[in-house]
MARVEX-984460 format. One record per residue (C-alpha): residue number from 1; residue in three letters; x, y, z. Coordinates in Angstrom, 2 decimals, padded with zeros to 5 digits. Layout:
<recs>
<rec><resi>NUM</resi><resn>ALA</resn><X>X</X><Y>Y</Y><Z>Z</Z></rec>
...
</recs>
This chain:
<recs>
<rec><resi>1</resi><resn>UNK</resn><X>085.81</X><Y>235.97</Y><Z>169.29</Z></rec>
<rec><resi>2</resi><resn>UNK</resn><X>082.31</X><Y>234.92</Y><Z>170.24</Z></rec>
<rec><resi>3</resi><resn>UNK</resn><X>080.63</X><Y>231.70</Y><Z>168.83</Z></rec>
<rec><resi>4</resi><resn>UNK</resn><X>077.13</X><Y>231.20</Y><Z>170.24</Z></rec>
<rec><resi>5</resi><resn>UNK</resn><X>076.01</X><Y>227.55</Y><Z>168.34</Z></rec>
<rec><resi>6</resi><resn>UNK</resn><X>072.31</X><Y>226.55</Y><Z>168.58</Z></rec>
<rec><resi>7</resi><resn>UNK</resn><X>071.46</X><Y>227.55</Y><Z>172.60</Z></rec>
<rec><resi>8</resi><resn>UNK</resn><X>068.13</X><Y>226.42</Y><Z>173.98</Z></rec>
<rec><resi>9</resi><resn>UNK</resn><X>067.27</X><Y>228.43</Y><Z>177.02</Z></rec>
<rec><resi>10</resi><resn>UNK</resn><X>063.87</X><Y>228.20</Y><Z>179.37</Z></rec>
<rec><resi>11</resi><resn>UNK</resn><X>062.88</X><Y>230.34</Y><Z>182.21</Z></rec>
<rec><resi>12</resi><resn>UNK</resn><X>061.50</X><Y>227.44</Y><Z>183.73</Z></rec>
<rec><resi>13</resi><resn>UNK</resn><X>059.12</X><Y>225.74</Y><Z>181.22</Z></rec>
<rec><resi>14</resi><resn>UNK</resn><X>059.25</X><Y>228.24</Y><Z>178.62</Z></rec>
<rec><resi>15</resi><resn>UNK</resn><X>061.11</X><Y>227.88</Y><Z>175.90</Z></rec>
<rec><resi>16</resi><resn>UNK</resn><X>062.74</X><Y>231.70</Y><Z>174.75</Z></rec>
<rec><resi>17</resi><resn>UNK</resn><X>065.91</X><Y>230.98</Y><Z>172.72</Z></rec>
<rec><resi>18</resi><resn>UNK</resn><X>065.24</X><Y>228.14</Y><Z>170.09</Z></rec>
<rec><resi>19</resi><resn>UNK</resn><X>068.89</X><Y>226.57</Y><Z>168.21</Z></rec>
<rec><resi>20</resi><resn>UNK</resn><X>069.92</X><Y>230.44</Y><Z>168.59</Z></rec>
<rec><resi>21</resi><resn>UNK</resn><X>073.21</X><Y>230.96</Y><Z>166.53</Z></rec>
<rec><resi>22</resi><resn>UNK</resn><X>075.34</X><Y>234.27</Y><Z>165.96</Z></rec>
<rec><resi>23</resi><resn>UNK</resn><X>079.22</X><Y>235.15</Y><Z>165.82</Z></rec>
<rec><resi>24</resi><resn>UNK</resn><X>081.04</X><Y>238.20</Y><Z>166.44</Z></rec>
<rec><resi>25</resi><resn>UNK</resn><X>084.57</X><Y>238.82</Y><Z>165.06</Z></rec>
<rec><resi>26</resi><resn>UNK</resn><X>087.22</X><Y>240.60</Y><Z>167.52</Z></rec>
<rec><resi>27</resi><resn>UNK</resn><X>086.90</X><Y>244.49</Y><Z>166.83</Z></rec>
<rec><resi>28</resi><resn>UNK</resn><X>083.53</X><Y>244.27</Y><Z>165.70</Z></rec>
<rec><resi>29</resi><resn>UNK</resn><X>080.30</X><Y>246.32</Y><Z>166.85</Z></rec>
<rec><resi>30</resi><resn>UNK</resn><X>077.38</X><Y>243.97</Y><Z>166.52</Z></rec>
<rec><resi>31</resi><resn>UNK</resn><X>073.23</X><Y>244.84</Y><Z>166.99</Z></rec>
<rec><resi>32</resi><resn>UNK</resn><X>071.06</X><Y>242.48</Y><Z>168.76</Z></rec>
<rec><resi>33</resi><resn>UNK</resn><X>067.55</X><Y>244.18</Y><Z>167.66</Z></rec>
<rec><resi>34</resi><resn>UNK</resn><X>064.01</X><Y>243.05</Y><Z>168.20</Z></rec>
<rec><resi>35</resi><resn>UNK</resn><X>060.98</X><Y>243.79</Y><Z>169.84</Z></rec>
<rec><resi>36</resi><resn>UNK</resn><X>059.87</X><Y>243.59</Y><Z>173.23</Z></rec>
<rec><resi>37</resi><resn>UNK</resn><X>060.23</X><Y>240.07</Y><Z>174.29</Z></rec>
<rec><resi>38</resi><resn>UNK</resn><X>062.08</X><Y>239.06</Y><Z>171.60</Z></rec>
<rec><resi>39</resi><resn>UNK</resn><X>064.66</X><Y>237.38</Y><Z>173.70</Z></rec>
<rec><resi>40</resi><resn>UNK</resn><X>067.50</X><Y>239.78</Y><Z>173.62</Z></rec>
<rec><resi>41</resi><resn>UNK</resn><X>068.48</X><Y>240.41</Y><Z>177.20</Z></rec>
<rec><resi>42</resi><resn>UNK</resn><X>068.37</X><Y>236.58</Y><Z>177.42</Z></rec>
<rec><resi>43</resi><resn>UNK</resn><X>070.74</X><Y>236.40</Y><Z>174.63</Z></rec>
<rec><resi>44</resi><resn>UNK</resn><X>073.28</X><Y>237.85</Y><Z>177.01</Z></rec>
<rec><resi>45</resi><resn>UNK</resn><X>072.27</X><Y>236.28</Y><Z>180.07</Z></rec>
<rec><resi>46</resi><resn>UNK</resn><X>072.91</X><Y>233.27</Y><Z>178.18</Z></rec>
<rec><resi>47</resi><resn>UNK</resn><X>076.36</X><Y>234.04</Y><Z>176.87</Z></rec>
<rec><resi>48</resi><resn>UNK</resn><X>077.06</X><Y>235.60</Y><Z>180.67</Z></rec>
<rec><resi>49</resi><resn>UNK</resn><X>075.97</X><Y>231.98</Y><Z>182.95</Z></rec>
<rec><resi>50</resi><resn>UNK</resn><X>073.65</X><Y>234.51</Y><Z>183.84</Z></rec>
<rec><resi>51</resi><resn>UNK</resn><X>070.37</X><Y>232.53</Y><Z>182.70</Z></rec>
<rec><resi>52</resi><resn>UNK</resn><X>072.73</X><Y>229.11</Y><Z>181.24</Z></rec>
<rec><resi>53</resi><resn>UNK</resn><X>071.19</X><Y>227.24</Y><Z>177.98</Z></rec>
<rec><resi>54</resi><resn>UNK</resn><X>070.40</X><Y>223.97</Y><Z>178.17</Z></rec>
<rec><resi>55</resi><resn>UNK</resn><X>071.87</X><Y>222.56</Y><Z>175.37</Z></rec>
<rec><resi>56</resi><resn>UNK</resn><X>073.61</X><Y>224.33</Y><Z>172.70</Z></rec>
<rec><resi>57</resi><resn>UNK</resn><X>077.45</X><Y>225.78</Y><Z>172.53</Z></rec>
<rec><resi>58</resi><resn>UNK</resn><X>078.74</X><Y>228.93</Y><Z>173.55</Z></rec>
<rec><resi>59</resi><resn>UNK</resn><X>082.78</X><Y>229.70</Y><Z>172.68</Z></rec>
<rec><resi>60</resi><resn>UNK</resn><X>084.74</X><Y>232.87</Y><Z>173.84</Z></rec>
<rec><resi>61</resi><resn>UNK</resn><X>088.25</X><Y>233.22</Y><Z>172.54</Z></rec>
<rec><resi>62</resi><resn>UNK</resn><X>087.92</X><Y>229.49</Y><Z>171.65</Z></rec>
<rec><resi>63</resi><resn>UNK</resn><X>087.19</X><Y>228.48</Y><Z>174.66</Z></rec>
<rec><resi>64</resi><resn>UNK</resn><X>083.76</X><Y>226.92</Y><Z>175.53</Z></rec>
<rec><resi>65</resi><resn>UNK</resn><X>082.07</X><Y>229.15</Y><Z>178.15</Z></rec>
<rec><resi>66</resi><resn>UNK</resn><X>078.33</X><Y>226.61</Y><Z>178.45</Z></rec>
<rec><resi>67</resi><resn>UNK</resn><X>077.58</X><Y>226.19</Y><Z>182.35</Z></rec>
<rec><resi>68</resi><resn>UNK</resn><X>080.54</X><Y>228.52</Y><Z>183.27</Z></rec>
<rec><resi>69</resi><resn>UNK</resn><X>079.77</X><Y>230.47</Y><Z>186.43</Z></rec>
<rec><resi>70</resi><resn>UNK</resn><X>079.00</X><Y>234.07</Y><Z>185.50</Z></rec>
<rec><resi>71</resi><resn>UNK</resn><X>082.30</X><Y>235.32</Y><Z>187.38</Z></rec>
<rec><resi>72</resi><resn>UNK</resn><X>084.34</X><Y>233.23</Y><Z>185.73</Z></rec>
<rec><resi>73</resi><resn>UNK</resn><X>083.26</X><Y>234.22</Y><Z>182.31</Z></rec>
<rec><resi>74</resi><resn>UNK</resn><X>084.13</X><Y>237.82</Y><Z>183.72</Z></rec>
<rec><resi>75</resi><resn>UNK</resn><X>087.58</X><Y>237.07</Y><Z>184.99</Z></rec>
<rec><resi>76</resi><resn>UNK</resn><X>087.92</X><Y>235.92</Y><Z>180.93</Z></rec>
<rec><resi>77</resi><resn>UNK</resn><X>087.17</X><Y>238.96</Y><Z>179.49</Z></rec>
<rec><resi>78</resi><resn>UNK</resn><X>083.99</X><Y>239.45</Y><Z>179.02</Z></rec>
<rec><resi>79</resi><resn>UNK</resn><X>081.97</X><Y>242.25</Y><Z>180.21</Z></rec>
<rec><resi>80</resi><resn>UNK</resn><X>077.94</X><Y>242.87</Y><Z>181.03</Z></rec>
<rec><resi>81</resi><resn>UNK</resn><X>076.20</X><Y>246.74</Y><Z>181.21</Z></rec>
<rec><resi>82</resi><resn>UNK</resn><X>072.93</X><Y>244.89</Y><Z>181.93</Z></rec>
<rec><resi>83</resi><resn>UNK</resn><X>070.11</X><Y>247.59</Y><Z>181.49</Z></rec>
<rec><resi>84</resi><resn>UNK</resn><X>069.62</X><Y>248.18</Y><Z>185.11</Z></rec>
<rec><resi>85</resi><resn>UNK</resn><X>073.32</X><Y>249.20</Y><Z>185.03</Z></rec>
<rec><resi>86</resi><resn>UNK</resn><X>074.04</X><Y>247.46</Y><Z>188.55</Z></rec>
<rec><resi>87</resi><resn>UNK</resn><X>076.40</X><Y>250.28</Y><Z>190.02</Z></rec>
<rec><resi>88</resi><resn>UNK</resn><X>077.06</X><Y>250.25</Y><Z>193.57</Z></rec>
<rec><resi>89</resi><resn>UNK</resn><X>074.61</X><Y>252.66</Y><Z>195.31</Z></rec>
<rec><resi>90</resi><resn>UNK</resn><X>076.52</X><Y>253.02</Y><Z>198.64</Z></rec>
<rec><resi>91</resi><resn>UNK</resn><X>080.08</X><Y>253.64</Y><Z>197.20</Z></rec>
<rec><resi>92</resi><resn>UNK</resn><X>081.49</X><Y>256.79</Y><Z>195.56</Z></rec>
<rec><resi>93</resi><resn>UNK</resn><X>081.89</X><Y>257.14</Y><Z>191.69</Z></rec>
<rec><resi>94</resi><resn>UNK</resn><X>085.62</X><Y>256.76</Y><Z>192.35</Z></rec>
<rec><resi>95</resi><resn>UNK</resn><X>084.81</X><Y>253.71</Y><Z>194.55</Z></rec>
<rec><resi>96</resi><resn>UNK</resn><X>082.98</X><Y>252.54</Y><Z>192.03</Z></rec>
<rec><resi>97</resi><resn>UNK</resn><X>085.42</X><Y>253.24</Y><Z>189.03</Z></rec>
<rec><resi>98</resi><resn>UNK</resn><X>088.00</X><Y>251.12</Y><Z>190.82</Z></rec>
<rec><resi>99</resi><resn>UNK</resn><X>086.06</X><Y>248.27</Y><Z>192.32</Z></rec>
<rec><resi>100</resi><resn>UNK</resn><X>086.57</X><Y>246.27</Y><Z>188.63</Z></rec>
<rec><resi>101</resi><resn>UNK</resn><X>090.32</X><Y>246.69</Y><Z>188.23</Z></rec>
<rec><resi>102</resi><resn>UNK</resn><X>090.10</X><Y>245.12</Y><Z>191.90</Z></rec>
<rec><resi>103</resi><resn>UNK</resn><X>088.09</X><Y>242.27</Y><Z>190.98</Z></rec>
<rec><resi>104</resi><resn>UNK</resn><X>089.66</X><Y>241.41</Y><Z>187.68</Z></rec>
<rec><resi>105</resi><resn>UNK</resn><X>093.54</X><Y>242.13</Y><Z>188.90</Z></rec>
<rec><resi>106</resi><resn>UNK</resn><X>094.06</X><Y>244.14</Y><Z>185.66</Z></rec>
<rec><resi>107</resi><resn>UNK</resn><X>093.51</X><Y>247.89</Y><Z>184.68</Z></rec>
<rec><resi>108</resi><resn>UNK</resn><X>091.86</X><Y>248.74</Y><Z>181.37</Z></rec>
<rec><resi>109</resi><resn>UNK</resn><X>091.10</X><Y>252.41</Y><Z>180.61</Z></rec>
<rec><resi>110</resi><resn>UNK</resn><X>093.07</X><Y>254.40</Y><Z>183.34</Z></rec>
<rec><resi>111</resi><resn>UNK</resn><X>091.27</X><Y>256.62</Y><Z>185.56</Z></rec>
<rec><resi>112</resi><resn>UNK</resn><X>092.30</X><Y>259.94</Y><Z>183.65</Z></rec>
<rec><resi>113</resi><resn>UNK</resn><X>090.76</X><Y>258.40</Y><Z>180.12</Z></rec>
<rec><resi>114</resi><resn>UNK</resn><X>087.59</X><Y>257.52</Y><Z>182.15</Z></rec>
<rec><resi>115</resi><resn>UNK</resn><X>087.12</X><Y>261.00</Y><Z>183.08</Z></rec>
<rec><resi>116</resi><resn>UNK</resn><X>087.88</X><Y>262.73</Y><Z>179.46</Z></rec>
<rec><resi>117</resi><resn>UNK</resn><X>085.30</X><Y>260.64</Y><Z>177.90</Z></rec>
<rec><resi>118</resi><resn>UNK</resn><X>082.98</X><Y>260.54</Y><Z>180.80</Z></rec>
<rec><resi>119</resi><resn>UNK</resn><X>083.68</X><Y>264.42</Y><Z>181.98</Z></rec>
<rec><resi>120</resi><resn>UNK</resn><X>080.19</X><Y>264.34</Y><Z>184.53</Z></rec>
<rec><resi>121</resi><resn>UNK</resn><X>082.04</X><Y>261.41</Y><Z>186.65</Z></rec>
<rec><resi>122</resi><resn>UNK</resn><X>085.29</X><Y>263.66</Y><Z>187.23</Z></rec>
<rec><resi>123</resi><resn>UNK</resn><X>082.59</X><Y>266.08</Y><Z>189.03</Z></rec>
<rec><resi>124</resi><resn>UNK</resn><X>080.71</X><Y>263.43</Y><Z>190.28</Z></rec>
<rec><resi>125</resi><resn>UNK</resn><X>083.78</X><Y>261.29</Y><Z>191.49</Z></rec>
<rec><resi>126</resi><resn>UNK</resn><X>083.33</X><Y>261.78</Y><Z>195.45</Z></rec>
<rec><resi>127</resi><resn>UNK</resn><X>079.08</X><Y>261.36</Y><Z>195.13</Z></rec>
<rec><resi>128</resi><resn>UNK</resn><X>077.66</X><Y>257.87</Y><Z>196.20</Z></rec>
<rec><resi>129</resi><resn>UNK</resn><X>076.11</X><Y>256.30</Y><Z>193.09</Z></rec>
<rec><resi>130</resi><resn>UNK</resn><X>072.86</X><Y>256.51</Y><Z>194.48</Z></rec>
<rec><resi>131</resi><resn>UNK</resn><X>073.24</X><Y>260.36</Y><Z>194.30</Z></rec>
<rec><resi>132</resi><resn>UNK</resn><X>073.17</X><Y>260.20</Y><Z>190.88</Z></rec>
<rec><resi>133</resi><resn>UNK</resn><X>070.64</X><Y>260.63</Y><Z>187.57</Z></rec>
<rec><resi>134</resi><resn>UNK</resn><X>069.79</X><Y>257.84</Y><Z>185.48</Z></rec>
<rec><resi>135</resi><resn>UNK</resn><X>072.15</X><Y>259.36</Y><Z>182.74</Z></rec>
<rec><resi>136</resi><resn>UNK</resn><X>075.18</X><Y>259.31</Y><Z>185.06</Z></rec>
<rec><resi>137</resi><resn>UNK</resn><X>074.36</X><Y>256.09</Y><Z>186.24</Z></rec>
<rec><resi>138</resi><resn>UNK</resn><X>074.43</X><Y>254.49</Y><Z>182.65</Z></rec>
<rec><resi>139</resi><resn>UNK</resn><X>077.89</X><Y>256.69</Y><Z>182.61</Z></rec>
<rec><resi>140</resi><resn>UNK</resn><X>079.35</X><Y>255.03</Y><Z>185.42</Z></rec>
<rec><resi>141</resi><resn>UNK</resn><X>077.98</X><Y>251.54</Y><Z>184.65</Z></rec>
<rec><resi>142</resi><resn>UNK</resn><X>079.70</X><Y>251.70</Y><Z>180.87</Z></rec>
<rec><resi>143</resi><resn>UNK</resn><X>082.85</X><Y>253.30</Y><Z>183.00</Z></rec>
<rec><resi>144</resi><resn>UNK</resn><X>083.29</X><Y>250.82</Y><Z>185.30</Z></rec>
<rec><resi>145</resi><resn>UNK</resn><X>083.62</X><Y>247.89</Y><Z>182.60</Z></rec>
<rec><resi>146</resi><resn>UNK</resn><X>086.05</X><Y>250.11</Y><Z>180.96</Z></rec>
<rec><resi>147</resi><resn>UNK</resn><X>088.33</X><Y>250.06</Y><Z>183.56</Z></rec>
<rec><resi>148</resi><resn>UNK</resn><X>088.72</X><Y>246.51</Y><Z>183.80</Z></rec>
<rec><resi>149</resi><resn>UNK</resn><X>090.16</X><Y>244.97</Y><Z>180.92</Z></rec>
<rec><resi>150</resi><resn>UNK</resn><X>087.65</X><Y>243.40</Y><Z>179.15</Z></rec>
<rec><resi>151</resi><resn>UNK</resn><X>087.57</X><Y>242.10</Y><Z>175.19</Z></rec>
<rec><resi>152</resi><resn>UNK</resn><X>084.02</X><Y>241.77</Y><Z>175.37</Z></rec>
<rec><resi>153</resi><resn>UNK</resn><X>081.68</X><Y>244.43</Y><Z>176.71</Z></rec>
<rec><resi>154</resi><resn>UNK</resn><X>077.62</X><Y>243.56</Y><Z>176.45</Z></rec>
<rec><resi>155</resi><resn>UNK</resn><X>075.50</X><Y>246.91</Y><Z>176.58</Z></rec>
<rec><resi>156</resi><resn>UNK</resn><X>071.80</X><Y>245.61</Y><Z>177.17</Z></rec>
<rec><resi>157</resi><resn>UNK</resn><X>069.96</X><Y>248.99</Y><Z>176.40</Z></rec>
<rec><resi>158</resi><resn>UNK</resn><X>072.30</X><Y>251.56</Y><Z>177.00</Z></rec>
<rec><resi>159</resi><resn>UNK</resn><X>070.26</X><Y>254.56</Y><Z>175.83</Z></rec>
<rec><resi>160</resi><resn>UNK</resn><X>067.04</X><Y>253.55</Y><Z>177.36</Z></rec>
<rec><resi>161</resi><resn>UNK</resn><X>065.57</X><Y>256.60</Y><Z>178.49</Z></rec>
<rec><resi>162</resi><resn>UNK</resn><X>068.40</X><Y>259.35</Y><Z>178.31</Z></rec>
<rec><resi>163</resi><resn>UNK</resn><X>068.34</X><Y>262.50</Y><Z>176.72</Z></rec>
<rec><resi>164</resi><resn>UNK</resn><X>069.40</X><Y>263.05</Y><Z>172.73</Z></rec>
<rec><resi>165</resi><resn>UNK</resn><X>072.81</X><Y>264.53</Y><Z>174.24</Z></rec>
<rec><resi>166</resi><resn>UNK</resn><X>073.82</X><Y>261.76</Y><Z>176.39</Z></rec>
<rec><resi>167</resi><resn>UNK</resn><X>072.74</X><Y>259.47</Y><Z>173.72</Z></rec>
<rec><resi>168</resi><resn>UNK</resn><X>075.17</X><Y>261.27</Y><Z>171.53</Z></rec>
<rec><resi>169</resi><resn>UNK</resn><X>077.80</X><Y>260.72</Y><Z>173.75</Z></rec>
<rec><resi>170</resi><resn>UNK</resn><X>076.77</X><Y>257.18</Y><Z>174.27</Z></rec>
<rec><resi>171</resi><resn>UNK</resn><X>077.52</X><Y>256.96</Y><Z>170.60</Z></rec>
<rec><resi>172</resi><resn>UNK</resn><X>080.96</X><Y>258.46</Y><Z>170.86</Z></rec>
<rec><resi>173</resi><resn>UNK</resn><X>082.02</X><Y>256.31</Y><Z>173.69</Z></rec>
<rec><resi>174</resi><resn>UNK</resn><X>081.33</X><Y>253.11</Y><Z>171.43</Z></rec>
<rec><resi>175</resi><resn>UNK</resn><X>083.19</X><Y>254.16</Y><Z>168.62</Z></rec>
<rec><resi>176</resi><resn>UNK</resn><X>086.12</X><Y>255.21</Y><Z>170.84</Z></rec>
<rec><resi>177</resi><resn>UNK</resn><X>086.08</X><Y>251.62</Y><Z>172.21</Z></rec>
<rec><resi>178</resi><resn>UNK</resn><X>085.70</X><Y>249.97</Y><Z>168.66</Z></rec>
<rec><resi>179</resi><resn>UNK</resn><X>088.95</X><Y>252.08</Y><Z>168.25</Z></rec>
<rec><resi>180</resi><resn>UNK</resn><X>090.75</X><Y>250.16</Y><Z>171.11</Z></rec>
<rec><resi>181</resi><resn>UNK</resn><X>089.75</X><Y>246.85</Y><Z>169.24</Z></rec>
<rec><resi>182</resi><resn>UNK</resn><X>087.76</X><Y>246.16</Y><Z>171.78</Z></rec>
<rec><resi>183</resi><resn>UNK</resn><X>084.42</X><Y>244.22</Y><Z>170.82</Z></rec>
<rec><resi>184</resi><resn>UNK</resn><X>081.04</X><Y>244.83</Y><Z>171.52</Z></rec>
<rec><resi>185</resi><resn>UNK</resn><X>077.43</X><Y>242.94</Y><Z>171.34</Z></rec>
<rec><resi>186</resi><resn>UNK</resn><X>074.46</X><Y>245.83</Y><Z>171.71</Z></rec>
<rec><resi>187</resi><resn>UNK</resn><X>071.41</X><Y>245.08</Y><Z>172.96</Z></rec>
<rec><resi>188</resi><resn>UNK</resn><X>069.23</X><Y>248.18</Y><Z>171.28</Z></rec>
<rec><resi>189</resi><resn>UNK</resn><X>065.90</X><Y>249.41</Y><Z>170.87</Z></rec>
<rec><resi>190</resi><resn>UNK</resn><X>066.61</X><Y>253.13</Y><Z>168.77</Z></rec>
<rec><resi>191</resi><resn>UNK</resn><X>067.72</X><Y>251.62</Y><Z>165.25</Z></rec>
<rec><resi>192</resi><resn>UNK</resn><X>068.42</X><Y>254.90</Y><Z>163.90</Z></rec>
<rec><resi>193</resi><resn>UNK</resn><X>071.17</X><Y>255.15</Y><Z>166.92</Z></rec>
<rec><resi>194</resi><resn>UNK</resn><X>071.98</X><Y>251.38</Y><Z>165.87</Z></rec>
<rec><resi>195</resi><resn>UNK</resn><X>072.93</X><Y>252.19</Y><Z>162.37</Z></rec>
<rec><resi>196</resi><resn>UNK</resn><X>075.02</X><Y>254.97</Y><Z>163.00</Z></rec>
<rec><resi>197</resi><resn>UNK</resn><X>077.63</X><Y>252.32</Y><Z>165.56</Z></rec>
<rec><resi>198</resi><resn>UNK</resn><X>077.48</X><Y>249.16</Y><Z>164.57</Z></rec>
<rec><resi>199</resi><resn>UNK</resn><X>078.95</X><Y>246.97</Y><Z>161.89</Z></rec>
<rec><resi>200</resi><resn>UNK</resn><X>076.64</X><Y>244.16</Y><Z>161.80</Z></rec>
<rec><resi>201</resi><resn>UNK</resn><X>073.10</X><Y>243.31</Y><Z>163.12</Z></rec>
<rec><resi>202</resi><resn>UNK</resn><X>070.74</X><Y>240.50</Y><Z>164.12</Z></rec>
<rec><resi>203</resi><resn>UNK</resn><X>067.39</X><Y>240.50</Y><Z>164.43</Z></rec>
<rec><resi>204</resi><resn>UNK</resn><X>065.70</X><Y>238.48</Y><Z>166.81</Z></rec>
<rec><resi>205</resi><resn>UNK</resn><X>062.43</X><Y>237.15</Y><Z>166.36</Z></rec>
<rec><resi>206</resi><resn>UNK</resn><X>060.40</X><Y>234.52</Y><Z>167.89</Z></rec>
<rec><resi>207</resi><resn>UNK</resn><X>063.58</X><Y>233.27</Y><Z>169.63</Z></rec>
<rec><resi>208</resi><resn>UNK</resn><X>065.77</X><Y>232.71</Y><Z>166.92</Z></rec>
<rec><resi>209</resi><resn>UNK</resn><X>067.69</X><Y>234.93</Y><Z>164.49</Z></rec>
<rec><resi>210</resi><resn>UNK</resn><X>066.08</X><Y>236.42</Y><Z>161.65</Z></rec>
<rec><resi>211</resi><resn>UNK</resn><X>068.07</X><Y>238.54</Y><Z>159.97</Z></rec>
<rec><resi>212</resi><resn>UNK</resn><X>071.96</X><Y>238.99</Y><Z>160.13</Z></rec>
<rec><resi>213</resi><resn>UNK</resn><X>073.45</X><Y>241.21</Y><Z>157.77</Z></rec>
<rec><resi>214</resi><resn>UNK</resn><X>075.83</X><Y>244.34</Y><Z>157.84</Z></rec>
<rec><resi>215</resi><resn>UNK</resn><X>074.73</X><Y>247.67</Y><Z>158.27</Z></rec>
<rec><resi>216</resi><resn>UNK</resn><X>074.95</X><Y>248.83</Y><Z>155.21</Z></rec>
<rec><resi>217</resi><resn>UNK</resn><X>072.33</X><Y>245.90</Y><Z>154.46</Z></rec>
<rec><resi>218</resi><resn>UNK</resn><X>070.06</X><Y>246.69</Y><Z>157.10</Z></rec>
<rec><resi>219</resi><resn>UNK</resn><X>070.08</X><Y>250.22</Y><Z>156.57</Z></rec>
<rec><resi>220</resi><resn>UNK</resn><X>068.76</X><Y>249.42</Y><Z>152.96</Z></rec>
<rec><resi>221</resi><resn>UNK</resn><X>066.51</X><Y>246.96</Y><Z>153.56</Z></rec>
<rec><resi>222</resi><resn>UNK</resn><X>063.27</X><Y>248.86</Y><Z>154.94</Z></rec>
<rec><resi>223</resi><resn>UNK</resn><X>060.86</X><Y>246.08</Y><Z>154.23</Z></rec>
<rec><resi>224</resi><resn>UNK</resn><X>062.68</X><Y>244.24</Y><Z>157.24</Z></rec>
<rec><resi>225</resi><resn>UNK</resn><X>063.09</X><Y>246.48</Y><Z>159.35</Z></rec>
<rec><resi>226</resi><resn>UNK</resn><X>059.31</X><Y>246.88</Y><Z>158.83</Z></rec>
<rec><resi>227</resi><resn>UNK</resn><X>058.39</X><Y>242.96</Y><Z>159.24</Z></rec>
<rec><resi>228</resi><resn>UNK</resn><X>060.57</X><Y>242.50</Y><Z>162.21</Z></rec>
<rec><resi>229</resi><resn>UNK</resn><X>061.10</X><Y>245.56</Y><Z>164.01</Z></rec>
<rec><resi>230</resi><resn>UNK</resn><X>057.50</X><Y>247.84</Y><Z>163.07</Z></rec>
<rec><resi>231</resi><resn>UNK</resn><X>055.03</X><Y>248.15</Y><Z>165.84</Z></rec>
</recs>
């Protein structure tokens, strides 16, 4: 589904992705991992037009996506929970919900599944988003890509700061859209939480990849984790 082929990307003059390469097959829940400054977030912004490479190849559905404009990659399929999460502070939670199936022109998860899995938005649904905890913000942000229909959702950090529970439920919203064959590319700091999701990982480190393996590998392979994720 996603083919990302040797990317070079600078902010300005430095140089943070070096002949990066990864691929994720359709269905699939893949890791990137690495520390702090690693170069994951620009990983995505790369793939998203976001922060565009400047040389390399990036394919989505066979298409090549390299100096596409970031909404444009969107109205493909392709989906982005950056770690800020983005919502809309002055509209509602329902506001919110429905703004992507506006955008996009197509409905993914209806409103009803939104609020089974997500059960704090159906309470929530007439509060502005800026009325709202950091927990029900990442909620709403994961929500809100849902309901457009997307193939490819990005989560850049999506338990960042949030309580064991909602990190549970995190975890049983991604296997729920694994379920849907939908495919997914985490960004994620808690490997422990990693390992119990995702198929496949990467490990970034020093702007390219280092490791790539599935998770039964990576689970088994401490020395690794040690030399590339360890503080």
């Amino acid at each position: 589904m996603l083919k990302v082929h040797e990317i070079n990307t600078y902010y300005d003059q430095s140089h943070i992705l070096r002949d990066l390469s990864l691929g994720i097959e359709k269905g699939e829940v893949a890791t990137l991992l690495g520390r702090n400054g690693a170069g994951k977030t620009t990983t995505v912004k790369s793939i998203m037009g976001i922060q565009p490479p400047r040389s390399g190849s990036i394919t989505f559905n066979g298409v090549e996506i390299s100096g596409m404009r970031p909404h444009k990659i969107s109205k493909m399929g392709a989906g982005f929970v950056p770690e800020e999460r983005r919502i809309f502070p002055s509209l509602t939670v329902l506001e919110n919900l429905n703004f992507p199936v506006w955008g996009r022109g197509e409905e993914g998860w209806g409103i009803e599944k939104v609020y089974e899995f997500f059960p704090v938005l159906r309470s929530r649904s007439a509060n502005k988003g800026s009325e709202l905890s950091g927990g029900e913000q990442q909620m709403l942000a994961m929500a809100r890509i849902l309901r457009a229909k997307m193939d490819l959702i990005l989560l850049d950090e999506p338990t960042e700061g949030l309580a064991p529970l909602l990190v549970r439920s995190i975890g049983t919203i991604i296997r729920e859209i694994k379920n849907d064959r939908l495919t997914i590319l985490l960004i994620e700091q808690n490997t422990r939480f990693a390992s119990d999701v995702a198929d496949r990982h990467h490990i970034l480190y020093g702007g390219k990849i280092a490791f790539e393996g599935t998770n039964e590998v990576f689970v088994n392979s401490p020395e690794v984790q040690k030399k590339y994720l360890g503080v």
